[in-house]
gemmi code that builds the backbone of each chain (N, CA, C; Angstrom):
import gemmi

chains = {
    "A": [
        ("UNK", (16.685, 36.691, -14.838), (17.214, 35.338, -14.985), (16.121, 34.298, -14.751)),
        ("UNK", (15.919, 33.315, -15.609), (15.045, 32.161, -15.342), (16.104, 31.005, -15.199)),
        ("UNK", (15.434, 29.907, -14.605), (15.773, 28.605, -13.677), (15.091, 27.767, -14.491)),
        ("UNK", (15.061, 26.803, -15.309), (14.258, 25.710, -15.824), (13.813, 24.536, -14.534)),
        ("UNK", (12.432, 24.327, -14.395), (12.334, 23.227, -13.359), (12.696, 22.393, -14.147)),
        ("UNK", (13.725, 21.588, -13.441), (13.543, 20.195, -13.547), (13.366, 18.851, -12.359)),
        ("UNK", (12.782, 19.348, -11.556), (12.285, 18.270, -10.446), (11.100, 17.626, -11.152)),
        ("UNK", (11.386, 16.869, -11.166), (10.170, 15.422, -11.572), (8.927, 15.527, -11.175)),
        ("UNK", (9.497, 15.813, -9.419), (8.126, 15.700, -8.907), (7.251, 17.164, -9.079)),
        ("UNK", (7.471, 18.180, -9.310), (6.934, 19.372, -9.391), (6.777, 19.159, -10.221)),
        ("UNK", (7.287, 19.148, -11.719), (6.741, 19.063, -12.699), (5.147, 18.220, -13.019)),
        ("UNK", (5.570, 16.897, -12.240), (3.750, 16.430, -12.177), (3.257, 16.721, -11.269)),
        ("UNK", (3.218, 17.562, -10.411), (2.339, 17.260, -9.310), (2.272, 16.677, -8.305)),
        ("UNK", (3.154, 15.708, -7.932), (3.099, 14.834, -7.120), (3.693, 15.793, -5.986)),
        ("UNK", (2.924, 15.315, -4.756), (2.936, 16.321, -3.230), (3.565, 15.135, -2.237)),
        ("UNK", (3.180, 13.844, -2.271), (3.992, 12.718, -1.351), (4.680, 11.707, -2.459)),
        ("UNK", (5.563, 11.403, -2.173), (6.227, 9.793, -2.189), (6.194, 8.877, -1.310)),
        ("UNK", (5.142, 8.035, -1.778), (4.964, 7.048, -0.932), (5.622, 5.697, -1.580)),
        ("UNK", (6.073, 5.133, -0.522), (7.182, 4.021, -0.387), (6.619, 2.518, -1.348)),
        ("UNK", (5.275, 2.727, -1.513), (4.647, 1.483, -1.853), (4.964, 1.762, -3.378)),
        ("UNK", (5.082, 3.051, -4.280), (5.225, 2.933, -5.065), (6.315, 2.960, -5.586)),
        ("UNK", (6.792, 1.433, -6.052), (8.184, 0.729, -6.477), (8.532, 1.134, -7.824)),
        ("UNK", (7.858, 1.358, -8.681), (8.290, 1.152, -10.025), (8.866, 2.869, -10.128)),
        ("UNK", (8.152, 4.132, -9.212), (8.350, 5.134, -9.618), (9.458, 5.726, -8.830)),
        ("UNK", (9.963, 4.840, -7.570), (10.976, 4.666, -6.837), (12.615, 4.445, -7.975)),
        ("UNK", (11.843, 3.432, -8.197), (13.107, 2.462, -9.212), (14.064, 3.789, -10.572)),
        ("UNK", (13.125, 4.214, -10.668), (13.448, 5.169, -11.692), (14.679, 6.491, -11.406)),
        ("UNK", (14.789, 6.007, -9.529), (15.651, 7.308, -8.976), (16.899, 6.407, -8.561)),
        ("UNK", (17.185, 4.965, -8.915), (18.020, 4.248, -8.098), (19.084, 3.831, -9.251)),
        ("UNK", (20.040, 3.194, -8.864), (21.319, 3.261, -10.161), (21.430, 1.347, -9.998)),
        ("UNK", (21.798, 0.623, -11.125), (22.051, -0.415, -11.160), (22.322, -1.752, -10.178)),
        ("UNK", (23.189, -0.875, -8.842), (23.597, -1.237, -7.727), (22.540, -0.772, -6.532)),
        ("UNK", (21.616, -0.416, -7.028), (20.298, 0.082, -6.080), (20.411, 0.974, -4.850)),
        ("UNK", (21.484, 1.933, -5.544), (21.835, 3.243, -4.633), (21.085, 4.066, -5.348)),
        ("UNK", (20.121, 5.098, -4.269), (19.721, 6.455, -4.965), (20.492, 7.404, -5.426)),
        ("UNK", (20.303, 7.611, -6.805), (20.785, 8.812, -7.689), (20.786, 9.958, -6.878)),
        ("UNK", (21.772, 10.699, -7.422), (22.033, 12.090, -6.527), (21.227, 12.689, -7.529)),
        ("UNK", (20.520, 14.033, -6.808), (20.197, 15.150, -7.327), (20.687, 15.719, -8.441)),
        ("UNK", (21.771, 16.020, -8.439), (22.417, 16.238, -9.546), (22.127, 15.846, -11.073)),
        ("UNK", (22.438, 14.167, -10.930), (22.172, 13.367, -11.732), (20.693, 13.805, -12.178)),
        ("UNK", (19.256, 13.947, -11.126), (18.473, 13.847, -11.732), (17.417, 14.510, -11.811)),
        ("UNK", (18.207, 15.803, -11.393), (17.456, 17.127, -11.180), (16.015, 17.581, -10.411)),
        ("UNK", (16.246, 16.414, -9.121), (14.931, 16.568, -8.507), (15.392, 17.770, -6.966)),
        ("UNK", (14.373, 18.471, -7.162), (14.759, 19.378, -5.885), (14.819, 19.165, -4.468)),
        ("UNK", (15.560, 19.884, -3.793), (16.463, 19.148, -2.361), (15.277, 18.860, -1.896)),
        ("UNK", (13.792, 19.586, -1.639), (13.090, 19.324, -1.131), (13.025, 17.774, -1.503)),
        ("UNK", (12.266, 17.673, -2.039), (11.849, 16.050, -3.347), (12.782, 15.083, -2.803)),
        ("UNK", (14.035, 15.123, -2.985), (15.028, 14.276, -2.197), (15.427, 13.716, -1.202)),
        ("UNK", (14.827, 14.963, -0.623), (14.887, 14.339, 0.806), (13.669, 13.468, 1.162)),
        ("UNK", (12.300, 13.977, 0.402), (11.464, 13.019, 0.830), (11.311, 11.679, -0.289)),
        ("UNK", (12.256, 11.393, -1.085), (12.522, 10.550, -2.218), (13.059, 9.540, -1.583)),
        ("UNK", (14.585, 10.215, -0.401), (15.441, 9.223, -0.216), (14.786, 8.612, 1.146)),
        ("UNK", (13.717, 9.372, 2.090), (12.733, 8.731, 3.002), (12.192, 7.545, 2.133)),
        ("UNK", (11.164, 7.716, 0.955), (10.274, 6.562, 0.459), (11.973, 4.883, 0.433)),
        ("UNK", (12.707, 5.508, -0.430), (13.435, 4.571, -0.957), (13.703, 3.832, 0.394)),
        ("UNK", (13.914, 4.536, 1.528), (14.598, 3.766, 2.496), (13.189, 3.134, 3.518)),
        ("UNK", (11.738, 3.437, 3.441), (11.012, 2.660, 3.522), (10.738, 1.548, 3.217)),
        ("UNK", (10.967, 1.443, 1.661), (10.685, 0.415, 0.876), (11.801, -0.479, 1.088)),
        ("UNK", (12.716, 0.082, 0.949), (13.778, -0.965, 1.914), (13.630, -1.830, 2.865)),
        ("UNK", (12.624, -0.747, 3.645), (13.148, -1.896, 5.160), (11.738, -2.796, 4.829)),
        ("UNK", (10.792, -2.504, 3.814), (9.838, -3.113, 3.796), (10.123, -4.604, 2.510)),
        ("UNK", (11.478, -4.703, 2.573), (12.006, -5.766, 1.155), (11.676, -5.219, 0.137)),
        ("UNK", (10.398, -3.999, -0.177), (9.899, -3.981, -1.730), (11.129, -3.288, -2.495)),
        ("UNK", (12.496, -3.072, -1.872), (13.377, -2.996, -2.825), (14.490, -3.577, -1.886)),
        ("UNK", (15.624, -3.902, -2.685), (16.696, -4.688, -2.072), (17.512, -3.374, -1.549)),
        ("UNK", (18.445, -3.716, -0.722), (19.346, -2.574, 0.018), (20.533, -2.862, -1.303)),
        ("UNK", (21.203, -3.748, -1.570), (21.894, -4.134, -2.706), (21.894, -4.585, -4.029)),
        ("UNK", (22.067, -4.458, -4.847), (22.121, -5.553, -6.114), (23.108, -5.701, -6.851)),
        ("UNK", (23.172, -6.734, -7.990), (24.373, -7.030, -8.216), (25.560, -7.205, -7.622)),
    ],
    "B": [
        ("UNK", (-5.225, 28.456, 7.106), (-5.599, 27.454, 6.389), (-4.796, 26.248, 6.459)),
        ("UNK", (-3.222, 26.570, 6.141), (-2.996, 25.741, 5.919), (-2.247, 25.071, 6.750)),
        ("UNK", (-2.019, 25.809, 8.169), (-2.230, 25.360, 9.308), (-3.263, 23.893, 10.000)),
        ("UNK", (-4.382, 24.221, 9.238), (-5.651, 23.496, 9.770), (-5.615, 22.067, 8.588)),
        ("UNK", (-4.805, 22.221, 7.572), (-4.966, 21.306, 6.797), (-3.620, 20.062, 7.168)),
        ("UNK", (-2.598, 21.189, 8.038), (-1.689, 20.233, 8.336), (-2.077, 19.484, 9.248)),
        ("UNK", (-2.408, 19.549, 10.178), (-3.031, 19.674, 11.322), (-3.822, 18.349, 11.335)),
        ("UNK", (-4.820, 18.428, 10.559), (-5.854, 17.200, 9.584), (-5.062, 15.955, 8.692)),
        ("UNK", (-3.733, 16.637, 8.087), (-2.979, 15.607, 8.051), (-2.422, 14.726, 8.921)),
        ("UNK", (-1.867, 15.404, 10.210), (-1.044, 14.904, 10.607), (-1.596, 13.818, 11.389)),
        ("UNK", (-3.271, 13.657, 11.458), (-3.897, 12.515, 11.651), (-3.980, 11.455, 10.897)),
        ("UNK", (-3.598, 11.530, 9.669), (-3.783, 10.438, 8.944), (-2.678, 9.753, 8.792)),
        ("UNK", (-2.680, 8.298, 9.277), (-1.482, 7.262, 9.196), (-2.215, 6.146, 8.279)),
        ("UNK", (-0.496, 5.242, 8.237), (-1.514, 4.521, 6.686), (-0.207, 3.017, 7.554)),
        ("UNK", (-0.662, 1.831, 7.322), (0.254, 0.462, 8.105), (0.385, -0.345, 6.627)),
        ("UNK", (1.569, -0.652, 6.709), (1.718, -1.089, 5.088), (2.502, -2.400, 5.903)),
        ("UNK", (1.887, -3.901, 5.550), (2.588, -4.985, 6.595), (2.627, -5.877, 5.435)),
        ("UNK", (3.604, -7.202, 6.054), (3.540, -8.222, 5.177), (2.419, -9.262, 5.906)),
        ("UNK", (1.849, -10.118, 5.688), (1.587, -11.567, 5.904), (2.561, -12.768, 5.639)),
        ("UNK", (2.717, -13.600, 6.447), (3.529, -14.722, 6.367), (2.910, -15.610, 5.125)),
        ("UNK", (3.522, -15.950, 4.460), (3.320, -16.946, 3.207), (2.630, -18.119, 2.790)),
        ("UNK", (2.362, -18.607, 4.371), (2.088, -19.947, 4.621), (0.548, -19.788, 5.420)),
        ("UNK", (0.580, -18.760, 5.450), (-1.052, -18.807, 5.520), (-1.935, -18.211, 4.459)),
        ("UNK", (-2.821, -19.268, 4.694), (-3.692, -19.767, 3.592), (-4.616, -18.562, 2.847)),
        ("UNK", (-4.731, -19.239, 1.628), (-4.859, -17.677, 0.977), (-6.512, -17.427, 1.177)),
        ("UNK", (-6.947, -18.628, 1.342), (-8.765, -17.980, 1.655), (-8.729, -17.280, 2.913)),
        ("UNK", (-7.510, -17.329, 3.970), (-7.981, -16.563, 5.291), (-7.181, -15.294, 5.286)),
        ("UNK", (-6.226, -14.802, 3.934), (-6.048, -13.724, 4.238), (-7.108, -12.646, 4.545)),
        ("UNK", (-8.105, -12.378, 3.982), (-8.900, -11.096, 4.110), (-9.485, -11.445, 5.815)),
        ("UNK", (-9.227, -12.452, 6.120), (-9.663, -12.663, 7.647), (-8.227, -12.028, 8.127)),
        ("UNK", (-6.778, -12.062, 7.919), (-5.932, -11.470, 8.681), (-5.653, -10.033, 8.549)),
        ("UNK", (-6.419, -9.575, 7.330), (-6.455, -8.163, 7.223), (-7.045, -7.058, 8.230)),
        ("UNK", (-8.351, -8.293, 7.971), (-9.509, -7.344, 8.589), (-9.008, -7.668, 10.540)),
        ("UNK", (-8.456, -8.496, 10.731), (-7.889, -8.113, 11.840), (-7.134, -7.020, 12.689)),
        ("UNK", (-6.286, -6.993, 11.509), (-5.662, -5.665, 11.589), (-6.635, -3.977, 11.633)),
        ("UNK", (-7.303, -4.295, 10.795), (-8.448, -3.340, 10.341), (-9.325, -2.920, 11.761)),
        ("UNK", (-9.719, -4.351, 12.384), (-10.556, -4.830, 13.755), (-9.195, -3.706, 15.000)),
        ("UNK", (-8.206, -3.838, 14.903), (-7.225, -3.414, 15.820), (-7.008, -1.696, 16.295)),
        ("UNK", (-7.563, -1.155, 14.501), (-7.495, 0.083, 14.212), (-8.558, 0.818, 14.728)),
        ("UNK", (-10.082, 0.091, 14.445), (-10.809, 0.293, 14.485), (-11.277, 0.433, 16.581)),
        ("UNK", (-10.817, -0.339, 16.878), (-10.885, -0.466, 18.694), (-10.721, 0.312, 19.285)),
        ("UNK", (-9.288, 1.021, 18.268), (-8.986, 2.426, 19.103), (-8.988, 3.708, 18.671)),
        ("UNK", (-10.187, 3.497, 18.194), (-11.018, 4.669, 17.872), (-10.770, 5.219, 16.355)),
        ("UNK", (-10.127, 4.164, 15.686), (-9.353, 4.568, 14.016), (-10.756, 4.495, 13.271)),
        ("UNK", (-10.900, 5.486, 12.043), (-11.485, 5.633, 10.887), (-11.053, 4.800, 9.899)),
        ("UNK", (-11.062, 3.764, 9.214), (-10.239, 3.180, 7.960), (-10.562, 3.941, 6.675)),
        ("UNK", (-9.747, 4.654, 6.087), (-9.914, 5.691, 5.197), (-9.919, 4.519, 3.258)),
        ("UNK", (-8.702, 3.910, 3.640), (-8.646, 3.057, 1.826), (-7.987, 1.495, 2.425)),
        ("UNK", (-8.204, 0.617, 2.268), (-7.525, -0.766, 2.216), (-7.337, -1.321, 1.275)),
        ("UNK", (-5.512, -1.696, 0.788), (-5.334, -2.679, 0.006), (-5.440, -3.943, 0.419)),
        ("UNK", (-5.937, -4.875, -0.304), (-5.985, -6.074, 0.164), (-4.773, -6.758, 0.005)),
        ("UNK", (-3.909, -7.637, 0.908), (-3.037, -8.576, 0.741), (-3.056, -9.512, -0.716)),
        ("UNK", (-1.869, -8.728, -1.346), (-1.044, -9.472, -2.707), (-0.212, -10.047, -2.383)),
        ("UNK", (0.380, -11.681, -2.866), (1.698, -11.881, -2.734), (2.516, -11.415, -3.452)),
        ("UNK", (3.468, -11.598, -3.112), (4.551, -10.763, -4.047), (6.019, -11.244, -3.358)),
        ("UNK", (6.355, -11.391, -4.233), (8.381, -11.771, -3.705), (9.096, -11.088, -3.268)),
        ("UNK", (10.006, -10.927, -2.782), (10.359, -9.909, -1.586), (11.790, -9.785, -1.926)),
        ("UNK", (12.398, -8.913, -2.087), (13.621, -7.799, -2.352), (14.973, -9.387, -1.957)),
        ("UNK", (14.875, -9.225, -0.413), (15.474, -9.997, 0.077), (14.831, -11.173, 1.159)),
        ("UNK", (15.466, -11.951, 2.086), (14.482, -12.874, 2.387), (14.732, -11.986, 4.158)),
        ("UNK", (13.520, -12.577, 4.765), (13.311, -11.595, 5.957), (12.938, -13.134, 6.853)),
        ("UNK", (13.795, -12.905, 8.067), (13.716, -13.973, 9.073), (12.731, -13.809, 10.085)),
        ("UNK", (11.997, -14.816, 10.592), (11.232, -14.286, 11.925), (11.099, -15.580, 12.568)),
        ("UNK", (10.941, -15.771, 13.829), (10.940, -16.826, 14.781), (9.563, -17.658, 14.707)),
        ("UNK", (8.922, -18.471, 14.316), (7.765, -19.018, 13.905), (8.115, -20.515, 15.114)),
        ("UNK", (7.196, -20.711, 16.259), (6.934, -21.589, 16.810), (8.497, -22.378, 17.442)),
        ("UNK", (9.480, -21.286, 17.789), (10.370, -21.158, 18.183), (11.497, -21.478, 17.384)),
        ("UNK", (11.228, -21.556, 16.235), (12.280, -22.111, 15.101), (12.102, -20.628, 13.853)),
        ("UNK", (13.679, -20.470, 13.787), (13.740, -19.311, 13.041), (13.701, -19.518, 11.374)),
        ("UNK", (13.338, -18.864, 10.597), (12.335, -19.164, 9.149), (13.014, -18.019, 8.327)),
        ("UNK", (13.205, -18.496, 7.120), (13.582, -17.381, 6.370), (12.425, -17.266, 5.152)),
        ("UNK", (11.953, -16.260, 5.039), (10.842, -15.963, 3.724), (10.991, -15.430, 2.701)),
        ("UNK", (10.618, -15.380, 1.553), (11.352, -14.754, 0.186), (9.936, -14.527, -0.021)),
        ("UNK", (8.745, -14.827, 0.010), (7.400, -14.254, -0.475), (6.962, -14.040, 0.831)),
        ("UNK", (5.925, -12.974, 0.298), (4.638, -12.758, 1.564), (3.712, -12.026, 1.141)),
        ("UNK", (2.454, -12.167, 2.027), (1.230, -11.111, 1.391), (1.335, -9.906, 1.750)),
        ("UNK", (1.180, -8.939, 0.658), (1.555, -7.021, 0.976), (-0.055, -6.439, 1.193)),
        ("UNK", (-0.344, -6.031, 2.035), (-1.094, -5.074, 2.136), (-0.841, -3.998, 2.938)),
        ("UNK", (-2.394, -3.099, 2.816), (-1.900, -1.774, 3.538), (-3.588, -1.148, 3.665)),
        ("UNK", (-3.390, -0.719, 4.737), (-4.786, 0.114, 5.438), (-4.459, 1.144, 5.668)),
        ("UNK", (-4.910, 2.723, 5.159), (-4.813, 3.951, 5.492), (-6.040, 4.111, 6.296)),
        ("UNK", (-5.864, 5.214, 7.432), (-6.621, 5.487, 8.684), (-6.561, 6.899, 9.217)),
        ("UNK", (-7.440, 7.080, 9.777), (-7.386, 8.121, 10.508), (-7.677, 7.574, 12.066)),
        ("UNK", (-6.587, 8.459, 12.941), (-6.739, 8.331, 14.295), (-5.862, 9.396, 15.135)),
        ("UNK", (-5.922, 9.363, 16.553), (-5.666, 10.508, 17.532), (-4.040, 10.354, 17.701)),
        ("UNK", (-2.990, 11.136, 17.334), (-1.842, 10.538, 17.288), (-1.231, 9.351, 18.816)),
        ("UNK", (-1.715, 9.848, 19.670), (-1.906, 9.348, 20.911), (-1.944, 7.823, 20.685)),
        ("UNK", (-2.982, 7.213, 19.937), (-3.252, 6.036, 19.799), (-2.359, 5.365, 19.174)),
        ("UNK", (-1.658, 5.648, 18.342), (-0.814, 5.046, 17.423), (0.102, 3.892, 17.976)),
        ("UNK", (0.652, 4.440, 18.802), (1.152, 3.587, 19.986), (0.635, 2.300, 20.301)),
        ("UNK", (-0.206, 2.199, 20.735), (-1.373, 1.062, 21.303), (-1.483, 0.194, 19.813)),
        ("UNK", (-1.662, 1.091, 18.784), (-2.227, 0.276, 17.669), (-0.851, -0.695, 17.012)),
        ("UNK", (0.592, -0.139, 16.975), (1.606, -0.413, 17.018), (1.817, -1.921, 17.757)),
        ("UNK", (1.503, -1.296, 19.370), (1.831, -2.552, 19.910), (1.054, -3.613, 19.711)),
        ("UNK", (-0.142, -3.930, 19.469), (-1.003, -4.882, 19.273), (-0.644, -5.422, 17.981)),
        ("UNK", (-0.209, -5.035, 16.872), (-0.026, -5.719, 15.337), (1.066, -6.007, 15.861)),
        ("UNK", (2.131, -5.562, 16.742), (3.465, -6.541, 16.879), (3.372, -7.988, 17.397)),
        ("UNK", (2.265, -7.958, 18.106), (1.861, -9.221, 18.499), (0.726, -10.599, 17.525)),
        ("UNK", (0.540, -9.970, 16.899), (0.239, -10.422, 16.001), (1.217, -11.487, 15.547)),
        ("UNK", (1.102, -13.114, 15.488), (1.978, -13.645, 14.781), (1.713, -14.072, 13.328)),
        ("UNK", (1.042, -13.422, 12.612), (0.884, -13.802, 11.271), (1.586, -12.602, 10.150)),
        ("UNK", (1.995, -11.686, 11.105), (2.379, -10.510, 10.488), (3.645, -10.522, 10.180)),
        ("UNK", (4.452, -10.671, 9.536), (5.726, -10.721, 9.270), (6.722, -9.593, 9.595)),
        ("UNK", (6.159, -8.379, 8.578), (7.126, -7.019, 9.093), (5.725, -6.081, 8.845)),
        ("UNK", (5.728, -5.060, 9.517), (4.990, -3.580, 9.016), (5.716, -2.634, 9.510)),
        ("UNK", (4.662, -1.482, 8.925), (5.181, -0.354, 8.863), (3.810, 0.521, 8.980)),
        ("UNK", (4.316, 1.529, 10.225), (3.044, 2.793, 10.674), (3.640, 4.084, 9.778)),
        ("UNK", (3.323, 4.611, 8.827), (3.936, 5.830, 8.274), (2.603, 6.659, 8.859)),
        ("UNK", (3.226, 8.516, 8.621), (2.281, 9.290, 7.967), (1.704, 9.834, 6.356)),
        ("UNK", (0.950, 9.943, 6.378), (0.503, 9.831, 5.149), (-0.753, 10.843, 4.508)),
        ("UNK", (-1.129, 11.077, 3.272), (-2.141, 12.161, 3.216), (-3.150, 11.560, 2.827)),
        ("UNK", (-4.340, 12.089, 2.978), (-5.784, 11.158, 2.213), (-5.593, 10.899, 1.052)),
        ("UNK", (-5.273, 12.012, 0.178), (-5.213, 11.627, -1.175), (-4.411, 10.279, -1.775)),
        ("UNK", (-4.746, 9.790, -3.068), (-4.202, 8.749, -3.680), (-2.513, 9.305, -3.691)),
        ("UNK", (-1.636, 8.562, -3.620), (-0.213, 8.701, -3.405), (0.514, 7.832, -4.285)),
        ("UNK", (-0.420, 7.019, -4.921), (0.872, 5.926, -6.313), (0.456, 6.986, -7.448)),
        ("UNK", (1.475, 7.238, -7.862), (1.961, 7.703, -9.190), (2.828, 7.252, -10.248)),
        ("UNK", (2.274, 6.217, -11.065), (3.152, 5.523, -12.053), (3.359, 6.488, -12.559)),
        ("UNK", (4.827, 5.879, -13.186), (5.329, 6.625, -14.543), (4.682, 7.164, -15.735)),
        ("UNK", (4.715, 8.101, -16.349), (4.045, 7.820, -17.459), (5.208, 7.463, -18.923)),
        ("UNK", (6.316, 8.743, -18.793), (7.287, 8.685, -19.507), (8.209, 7.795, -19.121)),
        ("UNK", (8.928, 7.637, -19.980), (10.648, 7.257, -19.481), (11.285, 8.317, -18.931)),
        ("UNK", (12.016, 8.630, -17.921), (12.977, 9.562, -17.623), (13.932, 9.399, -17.802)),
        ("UNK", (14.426, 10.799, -17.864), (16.435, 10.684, -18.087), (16.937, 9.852, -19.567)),
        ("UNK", (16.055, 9.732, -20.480), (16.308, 9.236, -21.889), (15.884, 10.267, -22.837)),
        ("UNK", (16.192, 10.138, -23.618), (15.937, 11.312, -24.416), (14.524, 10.118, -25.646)),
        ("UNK", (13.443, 10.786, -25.740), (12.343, 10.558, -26.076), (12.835, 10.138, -27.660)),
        ("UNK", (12.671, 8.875, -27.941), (12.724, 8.320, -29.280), (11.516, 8.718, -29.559)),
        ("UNK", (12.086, 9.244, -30.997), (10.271, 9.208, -31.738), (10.181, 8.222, -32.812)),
        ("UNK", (9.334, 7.507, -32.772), (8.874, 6.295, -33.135), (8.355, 6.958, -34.586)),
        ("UNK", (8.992, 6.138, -35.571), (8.025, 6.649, -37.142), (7.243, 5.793, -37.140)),
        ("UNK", (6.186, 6.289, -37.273), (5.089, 4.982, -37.823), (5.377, 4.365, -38.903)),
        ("UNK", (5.572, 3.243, -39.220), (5.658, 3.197, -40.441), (5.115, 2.654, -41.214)),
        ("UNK", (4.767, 3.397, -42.380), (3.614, 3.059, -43.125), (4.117, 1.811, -44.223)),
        ("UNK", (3.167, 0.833, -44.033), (3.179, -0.396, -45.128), (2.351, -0.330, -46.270)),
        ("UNK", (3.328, -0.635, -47.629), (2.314, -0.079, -48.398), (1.590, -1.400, -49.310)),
        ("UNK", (0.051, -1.211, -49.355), (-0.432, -2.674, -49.683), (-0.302, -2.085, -51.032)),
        ("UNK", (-0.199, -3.558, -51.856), (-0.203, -3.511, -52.927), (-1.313, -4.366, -53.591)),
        ("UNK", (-2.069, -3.939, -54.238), (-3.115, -4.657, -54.334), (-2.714, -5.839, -56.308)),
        ("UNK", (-2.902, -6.962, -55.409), (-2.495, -7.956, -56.363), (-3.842, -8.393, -57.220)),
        ("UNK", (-3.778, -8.702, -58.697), (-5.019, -8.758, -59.260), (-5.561, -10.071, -58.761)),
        ("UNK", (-6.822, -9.829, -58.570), (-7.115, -11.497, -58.465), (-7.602, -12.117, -59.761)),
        ("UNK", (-7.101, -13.751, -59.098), (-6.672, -14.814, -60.169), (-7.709, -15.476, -59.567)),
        ("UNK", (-8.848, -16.361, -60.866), (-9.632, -17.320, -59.693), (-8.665, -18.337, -60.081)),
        ("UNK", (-9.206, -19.239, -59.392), (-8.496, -21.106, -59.717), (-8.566, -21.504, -60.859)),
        ("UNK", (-10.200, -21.423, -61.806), (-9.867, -21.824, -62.911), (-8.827, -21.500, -63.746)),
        ("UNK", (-8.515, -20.411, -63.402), (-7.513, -19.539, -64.430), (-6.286, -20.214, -64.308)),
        ("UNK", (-5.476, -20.407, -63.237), (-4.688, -20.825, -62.591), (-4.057, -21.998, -63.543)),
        ("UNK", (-5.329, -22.930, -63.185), (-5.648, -24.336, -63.703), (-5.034, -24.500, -65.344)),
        ("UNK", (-5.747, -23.169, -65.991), (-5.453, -23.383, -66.984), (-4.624, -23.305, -67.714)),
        ("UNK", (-3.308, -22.246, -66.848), (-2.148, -22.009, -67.456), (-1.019, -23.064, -66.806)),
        ("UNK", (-1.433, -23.676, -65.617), (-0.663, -24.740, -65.589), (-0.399, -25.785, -66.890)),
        ("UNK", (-2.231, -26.202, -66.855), (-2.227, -27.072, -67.929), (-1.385, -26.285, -69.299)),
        ("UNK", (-1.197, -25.031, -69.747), (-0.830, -24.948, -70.960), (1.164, -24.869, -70.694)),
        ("UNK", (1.072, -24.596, -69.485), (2.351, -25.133, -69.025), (3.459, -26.692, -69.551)),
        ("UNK", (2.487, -27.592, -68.755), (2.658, -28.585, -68.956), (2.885, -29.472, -70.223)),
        ("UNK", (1.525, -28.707, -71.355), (1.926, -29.084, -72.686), (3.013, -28.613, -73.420)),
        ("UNK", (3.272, -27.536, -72.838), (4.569, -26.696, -73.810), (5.654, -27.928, -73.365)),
        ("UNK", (6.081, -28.135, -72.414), (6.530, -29.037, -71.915), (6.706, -30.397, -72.381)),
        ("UNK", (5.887, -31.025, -72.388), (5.347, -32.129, -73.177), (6.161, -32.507, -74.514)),
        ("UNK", (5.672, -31.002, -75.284), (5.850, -31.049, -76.694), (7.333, -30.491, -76.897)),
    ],
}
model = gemmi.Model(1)
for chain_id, residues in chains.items():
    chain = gemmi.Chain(chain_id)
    for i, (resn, *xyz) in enumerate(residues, 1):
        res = gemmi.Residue()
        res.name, res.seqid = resn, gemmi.SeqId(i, " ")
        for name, pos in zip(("N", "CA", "C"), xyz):
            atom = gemmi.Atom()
            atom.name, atom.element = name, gemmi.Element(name[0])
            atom.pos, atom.b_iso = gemmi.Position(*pos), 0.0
            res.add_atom(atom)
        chain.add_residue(res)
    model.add_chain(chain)
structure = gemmi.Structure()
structure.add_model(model)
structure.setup_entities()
């Protein structure tokens, strides 16, 4: 049996998420600027958990809003 | 190995702060390097420094400025990655809190390597493929002016007559 990756971040490479980067943040958050579930976006639990760390950095740092709309 | 590499990580912290708005933009790299000066005292390596960008801010963030409380919607972003003894962190913490030009920061851990990774694709869309599309020139004969000239004029006489 094979598994297709689809975690984002494995797929490129990327080893940290760091909080400063907003635009690649933005891409995991939904209209109302809640992070997308896993599910939705096939990033692995690992990835997520350190996804939903950056997002909630950048939060407390204003570079993203806790709300929108 | 990779014991020894964590290990080497787990020294490296990186302070990602705002600057207050209202100070002046020729003395930011003087409030940076303060910070930088703070790191450096206690025994920190400065590994990469961004320099303070303004930039508009998510939401507006309050802080007590000369005993009157202030609300800010911009501020300058920077960030200094470092190496130091986890021990110290503390000390280095408390001294930027005192700092009153600093608005908010933040002490993370962090790895040496570069850590922004723009996008390259769109995600979660399904990849339009763009046709090029080809325009096709048509090459028109050229006419000089006299020519032009002259069928006006035979224009005009048909006309005429």
């Amino acid at each position: 049996m094979t598994t297709k990756q689809n975690c984002y971040f494995k797929q490129n490479g990327i080893k940290y998420v760091d909080y400063k980067d907003v635009e690649l943040l933005k891409k995991f958050l939904n209209p109302h600027a809640r992070i997308l579930s896993k599910k939705k976006t096939g990033v692995s639990t690992e990835y997520q958990k350190k996804l939903s760390m950056a997002v909630k950095r950048a939060r407390f740092m204003a570079l993203l809003p806790y709300l929108s709309r | 190995m990779n014991e020894i590499n964590e290990k080497d990580d787990s020294l490296i912290y990186e302070v990602g702060f705002h600057l207050l708005p209202t100070v002046d933009e020729a003395d930011v790299p003087l409030q940076s390097s303060n910070i930088r000066s703070i790191i450096e005292e206690n025994g920190g390596g400065v590994i990469a420094e961004d320099m303070p960008k303004m930039l508009s801010l998510s939401y507006d963030i309050s802080k007590s400025v000369d005993s009157k409380k202030q609300k800010f919607n911009k501020a300058y972003f920077g960030s200094i990655k470092f190496e130091v003894e986890p021990e110290k962190v503390l000390l280095i913490k408390n001294k930027i809190e005192n700092l009153q030009n600093v608005l908010r920061f933040l002490i993370v851990k962090t790895v040496k390597e570069n850590t922004m990774h723009t996008p390259k694709n769109p995600m979660f869309k399904k990849e339009s493929i763009k046709e090029e599309k080809t325009v096709e020139h048509i090459e028109k004969p050229k006419v000089s002016e006299a020519e032009i000239d002259k069928s006006i004029d035979n224009l005009v006489i048909d006309q005429t007559l």
